[in-house]
N, C-alpha and C positions, 0 to 999 in steps of 0.2 A: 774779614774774619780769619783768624791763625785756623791751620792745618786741624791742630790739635784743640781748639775749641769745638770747631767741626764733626770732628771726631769722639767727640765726646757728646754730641749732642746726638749723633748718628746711634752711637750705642744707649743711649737714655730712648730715642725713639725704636730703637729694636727690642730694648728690657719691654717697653711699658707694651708693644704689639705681643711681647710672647706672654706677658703676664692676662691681659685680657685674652687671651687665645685658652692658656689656660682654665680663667672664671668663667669662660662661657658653658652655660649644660645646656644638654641632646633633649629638652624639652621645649612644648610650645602650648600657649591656652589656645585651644579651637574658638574655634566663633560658633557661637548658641546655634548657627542652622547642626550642626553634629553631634547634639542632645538626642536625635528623635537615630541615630544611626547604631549605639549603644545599646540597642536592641537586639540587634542578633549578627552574628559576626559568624565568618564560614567554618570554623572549626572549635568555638569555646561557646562555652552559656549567655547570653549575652544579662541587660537587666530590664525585666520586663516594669511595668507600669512606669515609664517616662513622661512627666505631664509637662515637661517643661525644661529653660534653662536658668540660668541666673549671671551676675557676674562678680563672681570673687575678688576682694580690695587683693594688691602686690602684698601686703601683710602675709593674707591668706596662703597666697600661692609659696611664700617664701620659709613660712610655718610648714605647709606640706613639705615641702624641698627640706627642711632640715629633720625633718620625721622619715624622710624615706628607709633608713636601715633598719626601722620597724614592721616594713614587709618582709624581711628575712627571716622575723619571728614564725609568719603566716605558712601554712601547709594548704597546698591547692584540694579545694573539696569537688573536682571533677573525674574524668576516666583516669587521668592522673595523677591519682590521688597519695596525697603525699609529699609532691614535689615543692619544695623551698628556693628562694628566691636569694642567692649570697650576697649578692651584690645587684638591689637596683638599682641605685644612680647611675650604672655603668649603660643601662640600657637609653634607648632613645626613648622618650616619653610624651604623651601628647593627654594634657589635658582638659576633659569636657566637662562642665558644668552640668547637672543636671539635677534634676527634680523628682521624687520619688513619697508618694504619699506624706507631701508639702515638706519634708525635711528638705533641704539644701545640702549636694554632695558633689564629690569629684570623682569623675571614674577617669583611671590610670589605664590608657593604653599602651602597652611596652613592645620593645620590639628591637632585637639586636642587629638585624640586615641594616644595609643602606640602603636610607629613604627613598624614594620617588622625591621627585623637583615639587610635588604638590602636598608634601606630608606636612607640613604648618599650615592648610587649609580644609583638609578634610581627613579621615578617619582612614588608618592605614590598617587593612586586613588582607593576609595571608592563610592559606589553608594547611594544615599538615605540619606544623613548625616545633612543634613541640614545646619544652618551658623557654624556649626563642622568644615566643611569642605569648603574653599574659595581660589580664586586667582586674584592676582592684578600686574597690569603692574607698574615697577616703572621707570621714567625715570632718570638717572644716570646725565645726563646733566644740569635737571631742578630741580631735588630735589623732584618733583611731583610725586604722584599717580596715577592712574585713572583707571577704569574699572573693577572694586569690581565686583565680580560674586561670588556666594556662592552655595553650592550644593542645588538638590532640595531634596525635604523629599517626601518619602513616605506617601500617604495621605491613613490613614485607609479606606477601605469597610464601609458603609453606612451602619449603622443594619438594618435586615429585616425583 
């Protein structure tokens, strides 16, 4: 093979590594045991009555994924209250299936640090992070959002 066939095959295989480096997103579906963990998390509300999990078709998941800059809409209804979300796709996102008085829902755990080695297998919760750290119920059925909760932050000691 010439030089410059070579060469040209070198850079078609460097385009096509950075183009998928690019399409890849900081999300991953949990596995149904991480339905019943959605419950209560060390610093935000969690969602209580979880009867279950389910498993979302790639349709599904890829509908949420193209909905996501409708969390931006959302104002968090916890201690901090208020806060919106500019950009979630930027965040890492893990989501779990879950079940809640028989609807079928996905709750959005987000989180901007860098992961743990074990964050595509279990539920990733931090304490004190502030809107770093947020989760939103999405409904699969309706396209919708709802229930923005963000972590709360640690509030410095008062000087003395």
């Amino acid at each position: 093979m010439s030089e410059s066939k070579l060469a040209t095959i070198g850079i078609l295989l460097l385009m096509c590594s950075l183009t998928y480096g690019q399409a890849k997103k900081p999300s991953v579906l949990l596995p149904p045991t991480a339905a019943q963990s959605v419950s209560h998390f060390c610093s935000r509300a969690g969602i209580s009555k979880v009867s279950g999990s389910w498993h979302p078709t790639q349709t599904e998941l890829e509908r949420l994924e193209s909905h996501l800059m409708r969390i931006s809409k959302l104002k968090s209804g916890d201690e901090l209250r208020q806060v919106q979300i500019a950009q979630p796709a930027g965040f890492y996102r893990q989501y779990i299936p879950i079940v809640v008085g028989g609807r079928k829902l996905i709750y959005i755990n987000a989180f901007s640090w860098t992961p743990a080695s074990y964050w595509q297998e279990r539920i990733m919760d931090r304490c004190d992070t502030g809107p770093s750290g947020w989760g939103v119920l999405y409904e699969p059925r309706t396209g919708q959002f709802s229930h923005l909760r963000t972590n709360a932050m640690l509030v410095p000691p008062p000087p003395r």
